[in-house]
N, C-alpha and C positions, 0 to 999 in steps of 0.2 A: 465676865471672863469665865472660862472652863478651866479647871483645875487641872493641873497634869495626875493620869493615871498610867497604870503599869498596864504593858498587855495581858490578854487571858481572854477567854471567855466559856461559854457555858456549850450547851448541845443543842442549838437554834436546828430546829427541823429532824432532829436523829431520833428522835424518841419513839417516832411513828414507823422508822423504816428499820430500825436495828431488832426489834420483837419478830416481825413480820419475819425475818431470812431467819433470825435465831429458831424458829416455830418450825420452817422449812428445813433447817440444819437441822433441830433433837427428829426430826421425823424420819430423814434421811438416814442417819445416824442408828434410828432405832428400827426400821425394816433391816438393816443391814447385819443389827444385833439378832433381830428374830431368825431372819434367814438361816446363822451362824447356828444360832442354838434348837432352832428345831426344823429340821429338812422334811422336805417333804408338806409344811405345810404352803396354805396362800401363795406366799410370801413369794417363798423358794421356787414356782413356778417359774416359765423362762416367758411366760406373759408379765409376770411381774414385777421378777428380780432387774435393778435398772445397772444397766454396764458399769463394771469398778474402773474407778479411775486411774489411772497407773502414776504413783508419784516420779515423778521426773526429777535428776538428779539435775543441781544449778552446775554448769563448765563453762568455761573461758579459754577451751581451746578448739575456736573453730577451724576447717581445714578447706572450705571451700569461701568464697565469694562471688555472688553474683555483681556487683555495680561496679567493682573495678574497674574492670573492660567492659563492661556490659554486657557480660555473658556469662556461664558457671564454668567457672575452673578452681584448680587446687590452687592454694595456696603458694604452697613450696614452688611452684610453677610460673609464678608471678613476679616480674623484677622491680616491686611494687611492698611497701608495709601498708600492713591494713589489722584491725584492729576491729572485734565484732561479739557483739552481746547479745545472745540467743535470748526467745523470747523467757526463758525458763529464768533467769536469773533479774531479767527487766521483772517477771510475776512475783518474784519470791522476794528482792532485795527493795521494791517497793517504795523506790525513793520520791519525795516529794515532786520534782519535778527533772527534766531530761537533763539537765547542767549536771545538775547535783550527781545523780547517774553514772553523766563521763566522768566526772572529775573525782568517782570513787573508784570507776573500774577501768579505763583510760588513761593514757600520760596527757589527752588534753584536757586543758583549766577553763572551770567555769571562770565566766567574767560582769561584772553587773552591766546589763544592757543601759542603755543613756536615758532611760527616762525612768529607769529600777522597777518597772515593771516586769522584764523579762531578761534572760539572759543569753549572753553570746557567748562563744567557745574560742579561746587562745589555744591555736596548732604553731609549735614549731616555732612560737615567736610572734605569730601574728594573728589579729584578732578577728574579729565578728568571719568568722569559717562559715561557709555558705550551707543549708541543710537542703538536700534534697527526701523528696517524698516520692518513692517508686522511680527513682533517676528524672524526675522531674525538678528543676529548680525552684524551691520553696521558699526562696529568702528575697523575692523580689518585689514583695509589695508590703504593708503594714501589719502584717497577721506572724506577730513573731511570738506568739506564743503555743506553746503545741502538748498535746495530753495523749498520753504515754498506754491510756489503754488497747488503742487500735493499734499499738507499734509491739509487731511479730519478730523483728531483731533490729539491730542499731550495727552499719557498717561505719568506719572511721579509717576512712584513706587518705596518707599522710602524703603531702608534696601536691604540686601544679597536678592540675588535672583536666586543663584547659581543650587537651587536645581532642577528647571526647566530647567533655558535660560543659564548655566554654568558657565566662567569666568568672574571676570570684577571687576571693586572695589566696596568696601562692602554698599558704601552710597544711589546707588540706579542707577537706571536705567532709558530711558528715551525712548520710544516704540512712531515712527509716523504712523501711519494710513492713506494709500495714497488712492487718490481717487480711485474708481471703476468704470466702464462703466454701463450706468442704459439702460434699455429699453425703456426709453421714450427722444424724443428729447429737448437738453436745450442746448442752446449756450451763449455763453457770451463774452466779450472782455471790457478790460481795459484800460485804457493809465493813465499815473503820472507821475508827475510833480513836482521838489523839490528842498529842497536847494542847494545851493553848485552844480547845474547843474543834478542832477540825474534825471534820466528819466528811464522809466521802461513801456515797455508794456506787455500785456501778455492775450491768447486767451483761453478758454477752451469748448469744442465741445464734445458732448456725445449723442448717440441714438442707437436703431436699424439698423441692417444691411440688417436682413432680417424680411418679414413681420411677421412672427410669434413670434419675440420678444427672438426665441433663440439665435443668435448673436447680440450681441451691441458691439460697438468701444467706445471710451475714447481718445480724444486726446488735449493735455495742452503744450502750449509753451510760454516761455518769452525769451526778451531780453531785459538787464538792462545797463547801461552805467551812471557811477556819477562820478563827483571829491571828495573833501573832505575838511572838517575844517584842515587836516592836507596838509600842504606844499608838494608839487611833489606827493601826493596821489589820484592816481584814482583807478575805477576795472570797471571791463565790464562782464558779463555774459553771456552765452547762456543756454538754457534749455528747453527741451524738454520732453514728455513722452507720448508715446502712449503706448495703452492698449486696449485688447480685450478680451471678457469673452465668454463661451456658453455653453448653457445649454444643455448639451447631454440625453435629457428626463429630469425628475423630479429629480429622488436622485441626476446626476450627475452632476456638474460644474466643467469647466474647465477656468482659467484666467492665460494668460501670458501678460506681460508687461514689460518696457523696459525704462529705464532713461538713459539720457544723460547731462552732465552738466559739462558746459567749464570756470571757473571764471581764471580772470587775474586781478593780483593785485599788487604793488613792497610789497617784505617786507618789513617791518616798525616795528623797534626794542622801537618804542613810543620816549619819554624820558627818561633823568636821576635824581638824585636827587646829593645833594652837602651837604656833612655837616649835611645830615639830612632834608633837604629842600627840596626842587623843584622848582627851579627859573626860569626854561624856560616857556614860553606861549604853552602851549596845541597843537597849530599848528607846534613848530618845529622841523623838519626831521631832522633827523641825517644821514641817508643814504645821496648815491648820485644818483639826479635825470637821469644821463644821462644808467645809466647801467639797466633801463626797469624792464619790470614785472616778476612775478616768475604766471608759470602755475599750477594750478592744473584741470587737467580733469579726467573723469572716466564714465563708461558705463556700468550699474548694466542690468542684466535680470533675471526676476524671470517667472515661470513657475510652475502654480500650481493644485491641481484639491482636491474638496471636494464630499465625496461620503456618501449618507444615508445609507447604508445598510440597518438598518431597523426605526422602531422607537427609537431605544436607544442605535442604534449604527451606528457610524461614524467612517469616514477610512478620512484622509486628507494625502497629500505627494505635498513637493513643492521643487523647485532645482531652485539655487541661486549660481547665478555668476558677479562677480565683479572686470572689470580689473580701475587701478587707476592711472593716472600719475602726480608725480607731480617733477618741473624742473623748474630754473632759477638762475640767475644770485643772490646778495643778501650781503648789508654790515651788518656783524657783531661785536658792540660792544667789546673792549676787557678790556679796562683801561682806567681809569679819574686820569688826572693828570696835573701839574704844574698850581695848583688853585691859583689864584689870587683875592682875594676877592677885590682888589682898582681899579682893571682890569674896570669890571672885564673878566677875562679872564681862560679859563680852554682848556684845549688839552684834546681830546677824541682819545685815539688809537682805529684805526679799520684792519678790517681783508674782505678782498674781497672771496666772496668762492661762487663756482659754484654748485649746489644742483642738484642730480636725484634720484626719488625713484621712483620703480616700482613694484606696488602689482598684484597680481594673486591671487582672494579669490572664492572657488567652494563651494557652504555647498548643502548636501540635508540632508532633513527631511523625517520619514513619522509617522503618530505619528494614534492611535486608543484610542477612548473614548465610553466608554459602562456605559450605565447609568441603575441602576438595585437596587431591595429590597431584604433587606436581615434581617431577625429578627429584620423588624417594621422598619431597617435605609435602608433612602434611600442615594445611594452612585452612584459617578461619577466618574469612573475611566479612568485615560488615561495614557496610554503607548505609550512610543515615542523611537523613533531611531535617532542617528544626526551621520552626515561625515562633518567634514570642510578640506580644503586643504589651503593652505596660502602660497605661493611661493610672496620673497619680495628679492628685490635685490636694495642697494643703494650705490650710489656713489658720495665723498664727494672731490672737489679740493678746496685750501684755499691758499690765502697767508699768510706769517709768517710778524705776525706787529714788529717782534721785528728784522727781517731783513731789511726789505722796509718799509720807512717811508705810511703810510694809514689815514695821521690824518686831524680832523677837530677842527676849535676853537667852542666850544657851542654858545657862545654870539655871536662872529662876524663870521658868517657862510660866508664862499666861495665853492661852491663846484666846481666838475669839477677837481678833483684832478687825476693825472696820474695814468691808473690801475697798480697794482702792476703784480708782476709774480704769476703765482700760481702753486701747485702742488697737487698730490694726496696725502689726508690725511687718508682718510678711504674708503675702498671698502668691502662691506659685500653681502653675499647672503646668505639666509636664508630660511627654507622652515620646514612646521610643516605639520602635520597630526592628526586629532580628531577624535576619535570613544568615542560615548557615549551614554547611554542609563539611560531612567528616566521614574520612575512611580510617580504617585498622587493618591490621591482620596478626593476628597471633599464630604464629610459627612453631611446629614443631620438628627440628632437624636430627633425626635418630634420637635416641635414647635419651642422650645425654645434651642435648641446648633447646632451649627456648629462647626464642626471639618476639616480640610485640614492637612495632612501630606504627604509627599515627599519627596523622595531619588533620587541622581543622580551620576552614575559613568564615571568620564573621564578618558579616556586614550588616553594621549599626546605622541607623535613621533616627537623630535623637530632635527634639524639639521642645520650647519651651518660654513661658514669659513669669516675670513678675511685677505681681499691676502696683503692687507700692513704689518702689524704688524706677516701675516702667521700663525695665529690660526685657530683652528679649535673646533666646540664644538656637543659633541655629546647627546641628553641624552634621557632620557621617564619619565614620569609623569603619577601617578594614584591616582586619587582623588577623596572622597565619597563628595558629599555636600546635607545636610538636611534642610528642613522646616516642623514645625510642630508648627500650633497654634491651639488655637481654639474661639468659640464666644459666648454669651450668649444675648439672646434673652429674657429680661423679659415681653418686651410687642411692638406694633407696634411702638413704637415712638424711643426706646432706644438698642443699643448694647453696651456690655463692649467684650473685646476683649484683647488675650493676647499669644506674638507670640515667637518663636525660629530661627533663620536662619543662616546661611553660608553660606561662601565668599572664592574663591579662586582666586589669576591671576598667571597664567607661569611666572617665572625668565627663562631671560639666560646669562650665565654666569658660571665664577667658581669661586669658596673659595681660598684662599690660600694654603687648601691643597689639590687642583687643582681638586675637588668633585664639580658633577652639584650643580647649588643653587636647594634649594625648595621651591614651590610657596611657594607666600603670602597667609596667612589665615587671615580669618575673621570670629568674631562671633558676633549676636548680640540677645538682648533680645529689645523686646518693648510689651507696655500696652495701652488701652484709652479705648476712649467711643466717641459714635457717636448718637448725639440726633436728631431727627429732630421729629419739633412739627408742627402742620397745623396754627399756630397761627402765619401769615405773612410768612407761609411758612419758618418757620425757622431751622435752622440747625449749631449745634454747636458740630464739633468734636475736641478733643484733647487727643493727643500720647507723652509719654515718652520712653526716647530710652536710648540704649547702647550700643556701637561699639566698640569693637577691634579687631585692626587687629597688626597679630605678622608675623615674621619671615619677615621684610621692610627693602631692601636690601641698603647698604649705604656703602662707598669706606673703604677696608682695609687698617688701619695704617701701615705705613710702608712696603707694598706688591700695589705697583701701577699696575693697568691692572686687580685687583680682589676685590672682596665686600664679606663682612658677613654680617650676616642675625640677628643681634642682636636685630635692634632699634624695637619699636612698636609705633603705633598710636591711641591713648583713646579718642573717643569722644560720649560725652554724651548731651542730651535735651531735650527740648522739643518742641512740634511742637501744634499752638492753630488756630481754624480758624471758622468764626463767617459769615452765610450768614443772609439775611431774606430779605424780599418785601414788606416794608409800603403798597405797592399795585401795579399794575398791570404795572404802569410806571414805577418801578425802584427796583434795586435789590442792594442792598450794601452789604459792606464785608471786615473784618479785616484778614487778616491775620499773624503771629508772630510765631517767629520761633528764639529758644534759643538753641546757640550750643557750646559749651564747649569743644573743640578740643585742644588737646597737643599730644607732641614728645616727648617718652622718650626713656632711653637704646641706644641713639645714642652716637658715640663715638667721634663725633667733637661737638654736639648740646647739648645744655646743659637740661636736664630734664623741660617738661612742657614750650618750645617752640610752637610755635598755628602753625600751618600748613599753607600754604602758600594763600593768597587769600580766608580764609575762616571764616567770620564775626562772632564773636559772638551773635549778633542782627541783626534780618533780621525783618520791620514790613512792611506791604502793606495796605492800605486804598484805598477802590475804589467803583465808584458807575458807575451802568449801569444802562443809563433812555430811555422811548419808551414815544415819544407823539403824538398827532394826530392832525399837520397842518390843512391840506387839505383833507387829508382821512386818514384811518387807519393806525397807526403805521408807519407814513412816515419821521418822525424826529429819528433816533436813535441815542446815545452819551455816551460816556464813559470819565473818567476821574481815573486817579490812582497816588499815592505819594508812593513812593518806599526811605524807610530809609535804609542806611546798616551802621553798624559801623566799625571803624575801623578796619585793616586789617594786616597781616603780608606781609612786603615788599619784602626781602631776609631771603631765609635760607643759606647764605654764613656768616660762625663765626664770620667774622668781620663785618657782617652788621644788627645783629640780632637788632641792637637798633629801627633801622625805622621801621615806621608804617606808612600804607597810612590812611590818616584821613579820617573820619565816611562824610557821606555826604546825603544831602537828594535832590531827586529829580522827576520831576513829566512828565506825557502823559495825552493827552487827543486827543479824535477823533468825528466825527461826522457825521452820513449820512444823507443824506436828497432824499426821493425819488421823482424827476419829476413827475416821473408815472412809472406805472406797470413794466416800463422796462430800466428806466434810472434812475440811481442814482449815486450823487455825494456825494463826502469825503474828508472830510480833516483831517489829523492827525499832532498835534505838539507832539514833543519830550521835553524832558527837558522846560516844557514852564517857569519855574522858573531861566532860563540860569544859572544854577550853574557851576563853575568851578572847575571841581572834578575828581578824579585820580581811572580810573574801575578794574584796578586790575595790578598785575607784573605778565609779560611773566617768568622770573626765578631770578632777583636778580635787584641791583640799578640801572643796564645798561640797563633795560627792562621795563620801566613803563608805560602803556596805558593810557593815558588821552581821559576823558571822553568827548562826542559830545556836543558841543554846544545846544542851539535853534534850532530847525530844523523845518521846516513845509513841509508836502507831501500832496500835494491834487492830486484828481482823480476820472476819471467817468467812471462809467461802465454802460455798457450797455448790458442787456440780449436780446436774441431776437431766 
């Protein structure tokens, strides 16, 4: 048997790579100091002095959007909330991973993905929110996990969004922006250093190829390695992404690039709860340490090219491919049983099961925008073309806990338990096909209205079998989804705004009377106003919403192996958010977010059930300050308090009564620049060390408890 230990660990690989940058930084550091104090020599040459890097203040009030609509417009212009995290505060705020991210600097809630490897994002009430990557839909094969160095800003557009970018759930979307190759030379490198043993390096290199500035390259690499606050939990990453762009004369560009990215991690089912409770410490594993990591890798390429035509017309067309693997070994939870509260003592049955899923996702685009007057309005019209291919094939071996014993005790953990036998439970392959076509136009009618309406038609080709059970399912899908709002402009400072949209995602499956299912629909209505005054630079927008979504498919009574489409999901709120700049050092900002989610017309769930992981109070306080040590803008800092309240735990009938409790907790970060080209950081996590529960993978056998304290420091060096 293996003894239960505490997490932690040591600097596995850092030793080698944190001297090397450190060596690079005092050097950097100290031409800059010679430079300073004796001009005129070497140094001070313009052969040799290398460009100061200008520190960049972190803001959170961006004014433009490009994935909205798919094109750049302002903000205030848009009868649309959106929500957008420039690269400067993704560099500086340094979060672990993209969840964590939203759910410091966003009203949407990270959520633990279902197998706690990765996580999904709760908008609005509703869960796993689709991610696109360059308005390409990124959430449709097995590569759900994503690293944050290639990602140039984070847009977060709230509501249906069907009528452009197609399927997905109705609460919103989540659009990253990777970096692009520039023409002038800028290098940089990284190293950190953290709790619990993590370590993290990562390079980024970008310039000209050739002299005349029409080829430039782009190339970003890390490699990350931590253990964890949790027991037998580590992961390791790799990641890479080259890219190349070139300017074929003026109108044309062409960019193709390429990600790669390999994490290893065990799965980890979190904790349970008892009674209503949760009595285990945050650190303890349920799995067992000796059966290793579960992979996920994947290798995206995108290839794309934008053309002027003329002045008011544009041709763009990009093709997007995405193979995914993900595989490993993996305990799953099954029953809590023979509690002993004098123990104490409790028996967890588990199930050992071997996991492969393999995706194949091909989509191209090519979409034309023509911008033109017509009876005094001026309008921007864009027509688009999409193909997606989706080839998924997974294969599921398990053991039966109710043959072979699988168990551990909660309290007094032993692991190292004898693996069980396994067999095949599920083998599926699957494969879908997408044709669809969507127009827009965004209207400008004098001064004061903006109008945007949009139509889009899918037609899905879905197919599929499974050779255990030896089903088969055949079916097609054709679906309109609209947006149509518009804005009012009474003067430069103010817009009211008031919008329409739709939401659909594919079922598959059948009825009981053996009939494909039909997607899920969404509709939704939302209103606000978006002020911003020059008096501290301020700006206060707030939206009220309304989402449902019908035909939410859930198991038929008495017909196992089929689902009807009865239940629906109603969520209604509102969304408030407060920036402004006492001055030049600092930028504050409330954010608050009220959302009113229920389950009704389910036929195990009892009406006005809250959906799973999705707060009705979400508030955020945070300030970002710039001061000036040594020279200009060389101290930067942030700090934020992220409240949520209570949650729904399980939606399994017998365990509707738990709630995971409201919690509040805080980040803050710091840079401080040496000089022009070294700058060092520190970030704490949770600096209030709360002991708090971040959401349920799916019911009481799946509870994520939330990270300790944590401190990440690190220096970078540009050069």
């Amino acid at each position: 048997m293996v003894p239960n230990r505490q997490g932690g660990g040591g600097n596995r690989g850092f030793n080698g790579a944190l001297p090397a940058i450190l060596v690079l930084a005092l050097h950097c550091a100290g031409a800059r100091g010679s430079a300073d104090a004796a001009p005129g020599t070497v140094a001070d040459t313009p052969a040799e002095v290398l460009e100061e890097i200008i520190v960049e203040r972190p803001r959170l009030d961006a004014t433009e959007s490009d994935f909205a609509i798919k094109s750049k417009a302002p903000l205030r212009e848009l009868p649309l909330s959106v929500e957008v995290l420039d690269g400067v505060i993704i560099d500086s705020a340094r979060h672990a991973n993209l969840a964590s991210l939203l759910d410091s600097y966003t009203l949407g809630g990270a959520s633990p993905g279902e197998r706690g490897l990765y996580d999904d994002i709760v908008l609005r009430g509703f869960a796993e929110a689709p991610f696109y990557r360059d308005g390409h839909n990124d959430s449709l094969g097995a590569l759900q996990v994503r690293d944050l160095a290639n990602v140039e800003s984070v847009e977060v557009l709230k509501g249906p969004n069907a009528a452009i970018y197609g399927q997905g759930e109705p609460g919103g979307s989540i659009n990253l922006r990777t970096k692009k190759p520039l023409p002038q030379n800028r290098n940089s490198a990284r190293a950190a250093l953290g709790s619990y043993g993590r370590y993290r390096v990562e390079f980024d290199s970008t310039g000209p190829v050739t002299g005349d500035d029409e080829l430039a390259y782009r190339l970003i690499g890390a490699l990350e390695d931590a253990d964890s606050f949790r027991d037998f939990v580590n992961a390791s990453r790799v990641f890479a992404a080259p890219s190349i762009s070139w300017k074929a004369g003026e109108p044309l560009e062409l960019l193709g690039s390429v990600e790669y990215i390999r994490h290893d991690s065990p799965f980890d089912s979190g904790v349970v709860a008892l009674d209503g409770a949760f009595p285990l410490p945050r650190s303890r594993f349920l799995g067992e340490p000796e059966i290793g990591n579960m992979r996920i890798a994947g290798l995206t390429a995108e290839l794309g090219a934008d053309w002027e035509i003329g002045d008011a017309l544009t041709f763009s067309a990009t093709g997007y491919r995405q193979d995914s693997d993900l595989r490993g070994l993996k305990v799953e939870p099954v029953e809590l049983d023979d509690f002993d509260p004098s123990g104490p003592s409790a028996i967890l049955a588990r199930e050992l099961q071997d996991e492969v899923q393999e995706t194949e996702v091909v989509s191209v685009q090519a979409e034309l925008e023509y911008g033109f007057e017509f009876s005094g309005i001026g309008n921007r019209v864009l027509a688009g073309y999409e193909y997606s291919s989706i080839k998924d094939r997974e294969d599921v071996h398990s053991s039966d806990a109710e043959d072979e014993s699988y168990e551990i005790d909660i309290f007094n953990v032993e692991y190292g338990q004898p693996k069980p036998a396994m067999e095949a439970v599920f083998a599926s392959s699957e494969s879908s096909d997408l044709h669809a076509v969507y127009i827009q136009d965004f209207a400008e009618i004098g001064e004061h209205w903006r109008v945007l309406a949009g139509t889009r038609l899918d037609m899905i080709d879905s197919s599929g079998s499974e050779r255990i059970e030896e089903t088969r399912f055949d079916q097609e899908d054709e679906e309109f989804s609209s947006r149509v709002g518009a804005v009012y402009l009474p003067n430069a400072m103010l817009s009211v705004f008031a919008s329409f949209s739709e939401s659909f995602d594919p079922n598959e499956g059948l009825n009981p009377q053996r009939q494909p299912l039909q997607p899920t629909r969404g509709r939704a209505v939302e209103g606000g106003i978006k002020l911003r005054v020059p008096v501290m630079d301020l700006s206060f927008e707030a939206s009220a919403f309304r989402i449902e979504q019908t035909d939410v498919t859930t198991d038929a009574p008495n017909a196992p192996g089929f689902e009807i489409q009865t239940a629906r999901q109603l969520s209604r709120g509102l969304d408030l958010e407060l920036l402004l700049k006492p001055g030049d050092w600092a930028q504050l900002g409330v954010k608050y977010g009220y959302t009113d989610a229920e389950i009704s017309d389910d036929p195990e769930i009892p009406d006005g059930t809250t959906p799973l992981n999705a707060p009705r109070h979400k508030l955020l306080v945070f300030g970002l300050f710039s001061f000036s040590l040594r020279h200009g803008n060389d101290l930067q800092a942030g700090i934020n308090l992220v409240h949520i309240s209570k949650r729904q735990a399980s939606l399994d009938p017998d365990e509707l009564e738990v709630t995971l409790p409201g919690y509040t907790t805080g980040n803050a970060f710091a840079d401080y620049a040496l000089s022009g080209h070294v700058i060092l950081g520190v970030n704490v996590s949770n600096f209030l060390d709360k002991d708090y529960l971040s959401g349920s993978q799916s019911d009481l056998l799946h509870i994520a408890p939330g990270p300790p304290l944590t401190v990440f420091t690190n220096i970078r060096v540009h050069f």
